[in-house]
C-alpha positions, 0 to 999 in steps of 0.5 A: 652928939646925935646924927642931926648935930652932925650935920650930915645927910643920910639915905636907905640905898635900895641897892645894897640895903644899907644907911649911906651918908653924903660921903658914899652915897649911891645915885639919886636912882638907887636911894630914898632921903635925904633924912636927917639920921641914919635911924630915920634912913633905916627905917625909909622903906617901912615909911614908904609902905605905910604912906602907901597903904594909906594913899591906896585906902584914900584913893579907894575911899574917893572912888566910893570902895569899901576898905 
C-alpha cells in the first residue's frame, strides 16, 4: 500500500528536520505540506529551492537582468 492509499497527510518539519504525519504534526509555523507522502515531505526543502531559484531567474528576467 503506498503512502497515498493510506490516506493520510505528511509534512517536512523545519523544526526537527523530519516527516510528520497528521498524528504528531508540528504547528502549521514550523512545517512545509501537507504532501501526499512521506517521500514527497522529505524532499520539501530541495523543492522550495528549486521554485525559488526559478522565481528569482523570472523576476531577474522581467526586470530585463541577465542571469
Amino acid at each position: 500500500m503506498t503512502d497515498s492509499e493510506r490516506g493520510g497527510k505528511y509534512y517536512w518539519c523545519t523544526r526537527h528536520h523530519r516527516v510528520e504525519t497528521d498524528a504528531d504534526v508540528c504547528p502549521a509555523k514550523h512545517v512545509l505540506g501537507p504532501y501526499d507522502s512521506a517521500a514527497d515531505a522529505e524532499n520539501a526543502l530541495q523543492r522550495v529551492q528549486e521554485r525559488n531559484e526559478a522565481w528569482d531567474a523570472e523576476d531577474a528576467r522581467w526586470a530585463g537582468e541577465d542571469r
